[in-house]
Structures are given as C-alpha cells and as structure tokens.
C-alpha positions, 0 to 999 in steps of 0.5 A: 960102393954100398948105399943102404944096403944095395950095391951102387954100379961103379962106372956109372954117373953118380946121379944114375946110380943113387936111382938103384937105392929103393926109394931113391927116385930122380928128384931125390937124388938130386937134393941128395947131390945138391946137400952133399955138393957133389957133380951129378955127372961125377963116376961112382969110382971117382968118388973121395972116401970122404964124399962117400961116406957123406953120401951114404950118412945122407941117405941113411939118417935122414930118408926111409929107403930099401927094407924099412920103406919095403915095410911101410908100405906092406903094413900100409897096404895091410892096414887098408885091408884090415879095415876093408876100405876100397882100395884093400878089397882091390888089393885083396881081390887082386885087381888094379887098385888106382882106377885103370878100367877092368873090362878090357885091361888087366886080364892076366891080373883077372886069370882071364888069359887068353890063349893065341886061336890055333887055325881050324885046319886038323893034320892028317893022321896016317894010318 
C-alpha cells in the first residue's frame, strides 16, 4: 500500500505504519484513524480497498506530507538565512541551532573530531 508517495510495510499495525509517512507522527496518526474509523491495532493487509483508499484520500487533502513538507521547511530554513536572522547564521555556520551548549557537544558538527590516543610505546623495527 502506498501512502503519499511512500510504501507503507504490510504486516505491521496500521497505527505503526502511517508513522513512515514523513510527517506523519504518532498523534497525527491517531486523528487520522479516528477520522476514517479505522482499529489502531488493524494489519495493513487486513485493510478493505475501501478503507485504504479512505485513508490515503485523508492524508493526501488534507495534510502537508513527504515532498511538499520536505520543501517547506527548506524554503523556511532558506528564508531565515536570507535575512540573516540568528538562527540562519547557525544553520549557515553549521552549528546547532536550538540552544544545545557548544563547548563540549557537537565536535563532530565543529570538525573538531577527536581521534582515539594510540599508546606512547613505539614497535621495535628489525633491521
């Protein structure tokens, strides 16, 4: 079964499943459910055509999933960038963006990768 562009696993519950859809998180899904009265703990297989089709006319009308959110929130990140508000400069800098501490954290966002010591003792060479 294909949800909004993604391919939804057949043997889990339908209440898991939907949770694939980019956007589609856990309280999402269950307003979805609730909307097209449909078990949670119903198998995607077990599903009616009718049923499917239901769910996938829901999620397609009337919420921002896969590319079209992927889009948004480029051009949301990109716009902040443009006006070189505080949170654009982090993402332009590459940084963390929502107030994680720097100093300690996020070396590998810094390039500060440290590599593992290697103990002091040298190998004898035979010559």
């Amino acid at each position: 079964m294909r949800i909004a562009g993604t391919n939804i696993p057949k043997e889990k519950k339908i209440g898991v499943s939907l949770n694939y859809v980019y956007g589609i998180g856990q309280t999402l899904t269950n307003k979805i459910l609730e909307k097209a009265k449909i078990d949670w703990n119903i198998r995607v297989k077990d599903l009616t055509p009718a049923q499917e089709d239901l769910l996938r006319d829901i999620v397609e009308k009337e919420y921002t999933t896969e590319g079209n959110l992927r889009r948004e929130v480029m051009f949301n990140i990109k716009r902040l960038k443009d006006i070189k508000s505080y949170i654009g400069l982090r993402h332009m800098k590459h940084l963390p963006v929502r107030g994680q501490r720097t100093k300690t954290n996020s070396r590998t966002v810094r390039g500060n990768v440290r590599k593992t010591a290697v103990s002091g003792k040298k190998k004898e060479t035979k010559t």
